[in-house]
C-alpha positions as CSV (number, residue, x, y, z in Angstrom):
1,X,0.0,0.0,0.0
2,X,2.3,2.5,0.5
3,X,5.2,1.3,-2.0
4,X,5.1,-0.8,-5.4
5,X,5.5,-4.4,-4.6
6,X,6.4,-7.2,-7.3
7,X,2.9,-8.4,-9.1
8,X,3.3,-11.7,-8.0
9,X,2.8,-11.3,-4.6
10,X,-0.6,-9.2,-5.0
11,X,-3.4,-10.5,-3.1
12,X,-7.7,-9.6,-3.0
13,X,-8.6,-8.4,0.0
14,X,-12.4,-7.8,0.5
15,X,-13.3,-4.9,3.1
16,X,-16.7,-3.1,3.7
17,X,-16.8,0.7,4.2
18,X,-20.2,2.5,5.3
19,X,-22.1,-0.7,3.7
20,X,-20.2,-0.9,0.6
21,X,-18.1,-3.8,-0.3
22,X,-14.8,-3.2,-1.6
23,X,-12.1,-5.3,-3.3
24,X,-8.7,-4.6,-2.7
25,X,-5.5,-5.5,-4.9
26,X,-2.1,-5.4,-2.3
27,X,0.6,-7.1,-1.7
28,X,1.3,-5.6,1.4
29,X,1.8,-7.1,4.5
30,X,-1.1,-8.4,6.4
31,X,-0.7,-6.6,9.7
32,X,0.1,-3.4,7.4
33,X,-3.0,-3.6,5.4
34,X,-5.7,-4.7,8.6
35,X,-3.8,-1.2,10.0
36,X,-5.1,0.7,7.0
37,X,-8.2,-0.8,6.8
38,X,-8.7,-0.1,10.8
39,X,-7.8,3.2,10.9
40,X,-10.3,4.1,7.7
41,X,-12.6,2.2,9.9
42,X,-11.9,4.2,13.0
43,X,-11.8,7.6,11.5
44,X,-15.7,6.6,9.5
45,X,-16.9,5.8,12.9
46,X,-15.7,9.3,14.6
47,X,-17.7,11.1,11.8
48,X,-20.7,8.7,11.3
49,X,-21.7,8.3,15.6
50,X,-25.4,7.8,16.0
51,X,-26.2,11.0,16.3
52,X,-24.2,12.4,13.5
53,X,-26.4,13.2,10.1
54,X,-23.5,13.2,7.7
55,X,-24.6,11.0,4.8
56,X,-21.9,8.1,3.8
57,X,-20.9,10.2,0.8
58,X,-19.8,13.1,2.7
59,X,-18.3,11.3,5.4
60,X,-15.7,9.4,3.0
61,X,-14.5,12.9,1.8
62,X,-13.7,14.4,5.0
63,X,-12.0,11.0,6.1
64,X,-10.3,11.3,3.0
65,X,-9.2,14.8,3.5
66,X,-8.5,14.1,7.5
67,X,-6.3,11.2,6.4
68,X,-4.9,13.6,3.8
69,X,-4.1,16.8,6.3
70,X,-2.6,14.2,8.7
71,X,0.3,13.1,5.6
72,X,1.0,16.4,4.6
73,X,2.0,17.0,7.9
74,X,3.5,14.2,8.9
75,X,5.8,14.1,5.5
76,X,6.6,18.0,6.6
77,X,7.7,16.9,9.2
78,X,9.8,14.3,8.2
79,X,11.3,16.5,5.5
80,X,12.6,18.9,8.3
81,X,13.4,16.1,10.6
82,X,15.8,14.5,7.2
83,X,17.0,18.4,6.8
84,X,18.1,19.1,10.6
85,X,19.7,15.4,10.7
86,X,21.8,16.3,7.3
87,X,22.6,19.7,9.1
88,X,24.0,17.8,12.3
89,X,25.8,15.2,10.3
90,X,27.5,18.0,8.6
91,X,29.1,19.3,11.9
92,X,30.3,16.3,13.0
93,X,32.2,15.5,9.5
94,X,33.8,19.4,9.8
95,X,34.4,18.5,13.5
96,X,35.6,15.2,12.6
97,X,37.9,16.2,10.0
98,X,39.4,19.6,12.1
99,X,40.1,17.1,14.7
100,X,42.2,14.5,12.1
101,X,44.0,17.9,11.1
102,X,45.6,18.7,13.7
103,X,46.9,14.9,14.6
């Protein structure tokens, strides 16, 4: 799901959102696709609770656009956590290499 994997290892994975079923083509993991399919669950259920009066339709979008917001910022912040790691690695080579100088 979240990278290619080799065709042969693709699987059909049945799932039911909101009273739809859905077949699903992965070859991820097991554990890694129950996780996607459990959080989709999880974040239908926060916006369809008994006394919500969202229809199904609207409710996919926002979970869609929930789960959306949420990587955006999580990939921000990996981004500027890859960018102040490179910065840090880049002061320990300078210090590194100033302390081989002067041996």
């Amino acid at each position: 799901m979240a990278e290619p994997r080799a065709r042969e290892q693709e699987r059909r994975i049945n799932v039911r959102f909101l009273g739809h079923e859905f077949v699903l083509t992965t070859a991820a993991p097991q554990e890694e696709v129950e996780e996607v399919i459990n959080l989709v669950q999880s974040q239908l259920a926060k916006l369809m609770h008994p006394s919500s009066k969202l229809i199904s339709e609207k409710a996919a979008i926002l979970t869609c656009l929930n789960l959306a917001g949420d990587y955006v910022r999580l990939k921000r912040e990996y981004e500027q956590a890859q960018l102040a790691q490179g910065a840090r690695v880049g002061r320990l080579t300078k210090r590194i290499e100033s302390y081989l100088d002067m041996l």
